[in-house]
N, C-alpha and C positions, 0 to 999 in steps of 0.2 A: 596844308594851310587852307586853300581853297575849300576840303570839302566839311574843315571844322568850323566856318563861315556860313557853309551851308545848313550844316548842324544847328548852327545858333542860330542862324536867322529861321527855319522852320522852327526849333523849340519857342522863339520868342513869338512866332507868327499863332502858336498852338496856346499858347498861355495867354496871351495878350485877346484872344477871343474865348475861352472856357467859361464854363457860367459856374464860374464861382472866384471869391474872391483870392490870388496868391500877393503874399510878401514873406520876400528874402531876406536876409540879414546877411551880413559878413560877419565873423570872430570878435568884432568888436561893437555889434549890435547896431552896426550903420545900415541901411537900408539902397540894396543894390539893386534890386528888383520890384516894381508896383507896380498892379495892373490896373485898366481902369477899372472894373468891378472892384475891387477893394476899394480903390479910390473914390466912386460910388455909395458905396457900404458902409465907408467910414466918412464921409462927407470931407473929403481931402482932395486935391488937387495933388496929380504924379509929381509934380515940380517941387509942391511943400513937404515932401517924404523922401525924395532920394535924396542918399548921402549924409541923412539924419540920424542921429540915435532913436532907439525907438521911447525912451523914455522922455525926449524932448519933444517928441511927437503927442506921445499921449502919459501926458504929466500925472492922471488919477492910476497908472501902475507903478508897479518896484519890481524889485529881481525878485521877489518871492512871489507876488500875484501875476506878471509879464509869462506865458508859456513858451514865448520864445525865448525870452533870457533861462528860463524855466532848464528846457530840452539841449539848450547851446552847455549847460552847466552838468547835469545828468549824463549827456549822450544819448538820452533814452526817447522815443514818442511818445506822443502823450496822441491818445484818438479821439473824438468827437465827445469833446470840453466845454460845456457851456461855461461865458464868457460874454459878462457886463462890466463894460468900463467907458467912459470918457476921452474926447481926442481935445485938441489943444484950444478949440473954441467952446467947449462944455457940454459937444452934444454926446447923449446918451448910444452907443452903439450896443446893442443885444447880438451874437453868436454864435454857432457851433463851428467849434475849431478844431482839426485833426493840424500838428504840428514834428514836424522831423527834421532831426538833427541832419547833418553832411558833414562829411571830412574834407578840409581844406590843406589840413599839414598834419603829421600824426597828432601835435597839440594842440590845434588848432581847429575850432567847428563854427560854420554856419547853422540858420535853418530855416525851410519854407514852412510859412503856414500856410492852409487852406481856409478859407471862410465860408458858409451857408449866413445868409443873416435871418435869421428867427424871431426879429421884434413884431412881428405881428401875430406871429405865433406865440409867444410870451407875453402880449399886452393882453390876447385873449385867452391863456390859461390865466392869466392873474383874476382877470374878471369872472370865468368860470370858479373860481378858487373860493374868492370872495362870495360868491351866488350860493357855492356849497353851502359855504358858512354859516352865511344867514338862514336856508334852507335847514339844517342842523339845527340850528338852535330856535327854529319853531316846534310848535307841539302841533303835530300832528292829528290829532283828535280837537285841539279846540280851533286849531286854523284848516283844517276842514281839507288836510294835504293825501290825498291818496292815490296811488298808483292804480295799476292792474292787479285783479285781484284773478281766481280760478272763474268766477261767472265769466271773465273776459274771454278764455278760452273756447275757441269754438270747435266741435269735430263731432265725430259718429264714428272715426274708424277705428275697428276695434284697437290696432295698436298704436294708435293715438288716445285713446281712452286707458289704456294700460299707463301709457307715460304720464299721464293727468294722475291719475291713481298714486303713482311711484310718487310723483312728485308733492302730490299732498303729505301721504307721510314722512316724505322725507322733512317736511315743515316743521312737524311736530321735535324735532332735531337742530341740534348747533353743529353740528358735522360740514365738514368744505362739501361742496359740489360743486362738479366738476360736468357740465352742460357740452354736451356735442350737438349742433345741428348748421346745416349749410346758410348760406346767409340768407335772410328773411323768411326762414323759419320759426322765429318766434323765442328766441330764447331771451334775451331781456323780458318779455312778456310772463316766460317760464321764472326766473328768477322773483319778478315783482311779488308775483302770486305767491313764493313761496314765503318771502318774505314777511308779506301781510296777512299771512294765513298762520303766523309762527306768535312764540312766545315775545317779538322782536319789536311787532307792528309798530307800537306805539311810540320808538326808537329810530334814529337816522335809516334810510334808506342810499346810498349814495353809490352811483356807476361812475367807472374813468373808463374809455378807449384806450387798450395798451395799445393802437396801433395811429393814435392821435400824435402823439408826441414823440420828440425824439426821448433820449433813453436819459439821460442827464436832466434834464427839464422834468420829465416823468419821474423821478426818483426823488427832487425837490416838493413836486406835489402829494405823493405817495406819502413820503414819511414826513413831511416837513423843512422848515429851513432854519439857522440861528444866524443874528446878526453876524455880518463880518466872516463868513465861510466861503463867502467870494464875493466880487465885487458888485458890489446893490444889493446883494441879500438882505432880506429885512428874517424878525422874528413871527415864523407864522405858520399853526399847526398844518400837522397835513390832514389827507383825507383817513390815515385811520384813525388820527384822535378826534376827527369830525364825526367818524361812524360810531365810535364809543357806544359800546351797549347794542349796536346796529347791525346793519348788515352792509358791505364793500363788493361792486359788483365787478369783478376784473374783466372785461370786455375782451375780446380777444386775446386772449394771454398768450397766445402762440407767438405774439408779433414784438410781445415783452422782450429784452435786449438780455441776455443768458446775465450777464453781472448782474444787473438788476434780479433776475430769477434768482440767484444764489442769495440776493439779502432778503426777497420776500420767502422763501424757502426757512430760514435761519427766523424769520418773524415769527410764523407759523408753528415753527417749533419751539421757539422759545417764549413768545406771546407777550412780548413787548418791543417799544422801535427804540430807534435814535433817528432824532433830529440831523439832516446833514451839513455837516459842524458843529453838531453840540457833542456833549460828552456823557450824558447825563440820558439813564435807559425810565421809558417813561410806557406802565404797562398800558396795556388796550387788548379789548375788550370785545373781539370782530368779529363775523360770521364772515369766512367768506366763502361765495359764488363766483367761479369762474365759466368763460365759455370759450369753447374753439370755433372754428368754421373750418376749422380741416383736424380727418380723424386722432386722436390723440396720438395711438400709435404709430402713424404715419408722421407724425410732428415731430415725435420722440427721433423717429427713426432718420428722421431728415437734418437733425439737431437746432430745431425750431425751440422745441421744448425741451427743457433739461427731464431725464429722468425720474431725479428723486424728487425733484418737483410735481411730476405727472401721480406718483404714488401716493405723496401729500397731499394732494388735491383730488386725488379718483376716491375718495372714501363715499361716496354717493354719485352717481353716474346717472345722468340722464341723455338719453341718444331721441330727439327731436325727429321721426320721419319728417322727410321732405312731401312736399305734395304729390307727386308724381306716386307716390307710396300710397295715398290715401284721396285717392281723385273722386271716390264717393261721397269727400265732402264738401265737393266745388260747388253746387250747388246753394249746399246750406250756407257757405261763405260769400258767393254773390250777393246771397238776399240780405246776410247781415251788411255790407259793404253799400247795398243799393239803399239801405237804410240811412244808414249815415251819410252817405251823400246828396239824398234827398233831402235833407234836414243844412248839411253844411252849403248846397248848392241851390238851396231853393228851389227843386226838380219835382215831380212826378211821375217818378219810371216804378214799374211795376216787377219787371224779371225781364228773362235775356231771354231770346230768341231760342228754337228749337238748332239753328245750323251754330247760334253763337257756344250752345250746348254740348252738340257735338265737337266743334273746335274744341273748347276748354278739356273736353275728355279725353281727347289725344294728341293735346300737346305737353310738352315734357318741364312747364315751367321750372326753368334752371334758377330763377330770384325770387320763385313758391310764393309764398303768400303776399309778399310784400310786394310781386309781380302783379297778380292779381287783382291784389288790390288798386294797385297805380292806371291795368287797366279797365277797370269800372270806371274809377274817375276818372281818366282819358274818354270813355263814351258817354258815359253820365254828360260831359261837357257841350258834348256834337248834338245829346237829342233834343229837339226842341218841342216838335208838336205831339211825335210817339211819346208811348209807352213803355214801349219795349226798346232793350237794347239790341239792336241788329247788328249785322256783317257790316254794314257803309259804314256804322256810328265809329267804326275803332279806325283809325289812322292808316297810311297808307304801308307802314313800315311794317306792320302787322298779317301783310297780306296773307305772306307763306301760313299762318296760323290758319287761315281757311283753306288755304290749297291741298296740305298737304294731309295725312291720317286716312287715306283710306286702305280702312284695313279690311272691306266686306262687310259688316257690320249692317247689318237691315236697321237703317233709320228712319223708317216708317213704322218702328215701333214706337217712334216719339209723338207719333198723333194722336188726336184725341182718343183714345179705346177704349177709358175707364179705367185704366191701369194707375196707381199711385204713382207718384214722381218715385218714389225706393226701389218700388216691382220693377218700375223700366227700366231703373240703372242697374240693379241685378240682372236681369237677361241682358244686357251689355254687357256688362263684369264677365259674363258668363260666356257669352259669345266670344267675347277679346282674347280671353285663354283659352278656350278652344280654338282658336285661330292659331294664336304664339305655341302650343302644343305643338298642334300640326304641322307648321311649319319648321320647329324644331326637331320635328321626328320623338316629339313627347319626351324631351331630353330634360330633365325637371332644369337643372341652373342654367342653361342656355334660354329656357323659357320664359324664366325669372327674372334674365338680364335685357331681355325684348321687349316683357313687359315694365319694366323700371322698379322692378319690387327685389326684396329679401326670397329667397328660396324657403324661409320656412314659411314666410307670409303667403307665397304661393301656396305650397302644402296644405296650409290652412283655409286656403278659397275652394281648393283641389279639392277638400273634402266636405266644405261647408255645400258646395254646392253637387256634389255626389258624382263628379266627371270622373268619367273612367278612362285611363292610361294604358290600357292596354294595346 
């Protein structure tokens, strides 16, 4: 007895503080258990809920819309159910509910729900929804609405210029693509471009983050909602009948919830939705664009990504190198970056320093451009009377980026000599794999992986630049 005392008091000590909200019911839908987080969540006080039915609690449900009367009746769980209804004062409670049944007598079930509350995540998809909308139904060409286009794209490296290339023609095309590149690498950028370089421009343009929403919420906005399909549903398209004629930009789809995967899968192939809760299939008319931030195969293989979805979607492939692959075009991207913040900051900087040069060449920017970028504007901020962006101008957290990269590298090739800025970062290029050779005992994919590149992109410098492996 003692130690089933002890039981209940640590269960109740573990529930009574979890950050989320629980309620219990017993067989007859009275209410045994509330914690203060529910309590909370639902703007209830523990004392006005235990011992109550739950429909006298919250009088806007019934045995059909209640997921605990729901599961008590089934036997069955119901997992992360979004869930708008009213408690007994009228306030509006928004959340995601995972609920399970318990056996109290063979005929006889209780059941705990869980709660997350997501009104502020819901009051901001509705406004983002609505934004769409209106967005949608301007004209593009006389409201003067334009994205990224291909001039936006900035590079020189050759297999960065290959993916620019790919990506144009793939424009010319209503085919899915399906975009690999790590994060802030540029693939919204990549999609925009293709978009407005297509038969489509003149047509909705519209992006979701799969990885913004939960999966229920997301699937409301996806295909839409019909009155009365749950509790506050109103009537109101989703984003594919908003992209009608357009293009739908799927954002991380890897992070998309696998049920969900399976009805935009069945979309794609059959090329119309349904409303959720209506009944009534309503065609559309979409291009889509998805991206990952982790390899597809590795996603598939992790069951991130459904399979037959990965093959639905890989009908045009774009693989985005990361910078670290394409460091010869650090330079060109400072100066466009020094540009614009010149302009957005009211500045006068000119270029970065020769040591701030060599940092950037051998550090291994893991958040690539959009790193980069953030730290121009981090020193952009610091300089005041220079010109130049120096070592002091970037932060202190930054340091290890000047410490560290010495690979031997004669940096006094960066002085004045009359060399163009390309010449000197070719005899770097050049000297850097010669070094990574060396030291891998000229091992080509050991070398490759030193250097932060592809083993063919190696091969290809290996021979551009006429080094010998022997």
């Amino acid at each position: 007895m003692a130690l089933n005392m002890l039981y209940k008091s640590i269960l109740e000590t573990i529930i009574g503080n979890i950050d989320a909200g629980i309620h219990v019911v017993n067989s007859e839908g009275k209410t045994i258990f509330y914690n203060k987080i529910m309590g909370e969540l639902e703007g209830l006080d523990i004392d006005e809920v235990m011992g109550k039915n739950i429909l006298e609690i919250f009088p806007s449900l019934c045995e059909d819309t209640s997921t605990v009367l729901t599961v008590m009746k089934s036997k069955r769980p119901i997992y992360n159910k979004s869930q708008s209804y009213l408690n007994n004062y009228g306030k509006q409670i928004n959340t995601i509910n995972s609920t399970i049944p318990f056996k109290i007598s063979p005929e006889k079930y209780g059941a705990v729900e869980i709660a997350k509350d997501i009104t502020q995540v819901k009051e901001l998809s509705e406004k983002v929804q609505i934004l769409q909308q209106v967005l949608a139904r301007k004209d593009p060409e006389k409201e003067n609405i334009k994205g990224y286009t291909f001039k936006s794209i900035i590079g020189e490296d050759d297999d960065f210029l290959n993916t620019i290339s790919f990506a144009k023609t793939a424009s010319k095309s209503s085919s899915t693509v399906l975009i690999y590149g790590e994060t802030g690498t540029g693939k919204e950028l990549f999609a925009q471009s293709i978009h407005y370089d297509s038969a489509r421009s003149n047509k909705p343009f519209i992006a979701q983050n799969c990885a913004a929403l939960p999966e229920s919420l997301l699937e409301g906005i996806l295909f839409g909602t019909v009155k009365g399909s749950y509790t506050g549903a109103i009537n109101r398209p989703g984003l594919f009948e908003q992209a009608h004629g357009g293009t739908l930009l799927l954002d991380e789809i890897n992070s998309m919830g696998l049920q969900l995967q399976a009805k935009l899968l069945r979309v794609l192939q059959e090329g119309y939705i349904r409303r959720v809760g209506g009944l009534n299939d309503i065609p559309c008319d979409v291009r889509i664009i998805a991206t990952t931030n982790e390899e597809p195969e590795k996603a598939v293989a992790s069951g991130a990504l459904r399979r037959d979805l990965y093959y639905r979607l890989n009908v045009i492939y774009l693989r985005i190198p990361p910078l670290r692959e394409r460091k010869m075009d650090i330079p060109l991207l400072s100066e466009h970056f020094i540009k614009k913040f010149n302009t957005v900051l009211k500045k006068d900087v000119w270029d970065i320093s020769n040591e701030v040069k060599n940092a950037f060449l051998h550090y291994d920017w893991p958040g690539n451009v959009r790193e980069l970028e953030n730290l121009i504007e981090s020193a952009m901020n610091m300089v005041t009377k220079d010109h130049i962006i120096k070592a002091h101008h970037f932060s202190n957290n930054m340091k290890p980026l000047f410490e560290g990269g010495k690979t031997g590298v004669n940096y006094k090739l960066l002085s004045n000599d009359g060399k163009s800025l390309v010449e000197t970062l070719e005899i770097i290029e050049k000297e850097l794999i010669n070094n990574a050779l060396k030291e891998c005992s000229y091992n080509i994919t050991k070398s490759a992986k030193k250097l932060g590149i592809k083993r063919q992109n190696l091969q290809h410098k290996i021979k551009r630049y006429n080094i010998s492996i022997e």
